[in-house]
C-alpha positions as CSV (number, residue, x, y, z in Angstrom):
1,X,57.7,-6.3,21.1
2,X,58.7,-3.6,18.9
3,X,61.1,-4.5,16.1
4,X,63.3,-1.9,13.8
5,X,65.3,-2.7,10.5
6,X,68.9,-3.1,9.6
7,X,68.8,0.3,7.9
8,X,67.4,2.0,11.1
9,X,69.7,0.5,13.4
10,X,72.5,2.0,10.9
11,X,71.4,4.8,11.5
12,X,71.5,4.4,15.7
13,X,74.3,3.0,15.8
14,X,76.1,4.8,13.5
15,X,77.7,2.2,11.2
16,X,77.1,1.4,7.4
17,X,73.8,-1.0,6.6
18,X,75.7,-3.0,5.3
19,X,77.6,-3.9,8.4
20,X,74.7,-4.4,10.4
21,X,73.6,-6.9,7.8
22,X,77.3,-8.1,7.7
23,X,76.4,-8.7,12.0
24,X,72.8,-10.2,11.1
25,X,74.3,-12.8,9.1
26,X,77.0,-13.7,11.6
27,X,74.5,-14.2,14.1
28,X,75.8,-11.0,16.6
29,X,72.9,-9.6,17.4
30,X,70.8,-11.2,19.3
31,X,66.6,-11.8,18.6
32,X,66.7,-10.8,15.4
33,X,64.8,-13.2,12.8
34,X,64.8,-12.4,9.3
35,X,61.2,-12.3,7.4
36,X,61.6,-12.9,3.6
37,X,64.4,-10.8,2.4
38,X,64.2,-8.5,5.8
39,X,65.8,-8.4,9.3
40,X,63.9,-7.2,12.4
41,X,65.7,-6.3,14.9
42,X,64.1,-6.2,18.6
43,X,64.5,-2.2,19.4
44,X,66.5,-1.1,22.2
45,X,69.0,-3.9,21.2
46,X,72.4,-3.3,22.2
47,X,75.3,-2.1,19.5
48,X,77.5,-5.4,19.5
49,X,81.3,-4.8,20.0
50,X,83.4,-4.6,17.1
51,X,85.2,-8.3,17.0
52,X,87.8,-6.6,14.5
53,X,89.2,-4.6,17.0
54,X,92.5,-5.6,19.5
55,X,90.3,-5.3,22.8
56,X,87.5,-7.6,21.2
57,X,89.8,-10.0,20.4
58,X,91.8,-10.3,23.8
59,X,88.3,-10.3,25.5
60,X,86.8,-12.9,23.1
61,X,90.4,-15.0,24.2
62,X,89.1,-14.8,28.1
63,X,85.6,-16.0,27.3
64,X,87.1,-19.4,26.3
């Protein structure tokens, strides 16, 4: 499995490092392990949702 970092996944999805770090620590993206100071991220991995926005929240309130 190929893996990619936090700052190249910035750059696919086309958000700041710092919030794909800020969605590796909450635990949103799925398969990613960090290695010392590092995250890899499995490649092709999805861009999660934004959970700050109103349409995340109303479908995060039918999920439970």
């Amino acid at each position: 499995m190929e893996y990619i970092t936090a700052k190249e996944a910035s750059e696919i999805w086309a958000i700041s490092k710092r919030r794909v770090q800020a969605l590796l620590e909450t635990g949103r993206i799925p398969g990613a392990n960090k290695l010392g100071s590092q995250w890899a991220i499995p490649k092709g991995t999805p861009k999660p949702m934004d959970g700050r926005t109103k349409i995340a929240k109303q479908i995060a309130e039918t999920k439970e």
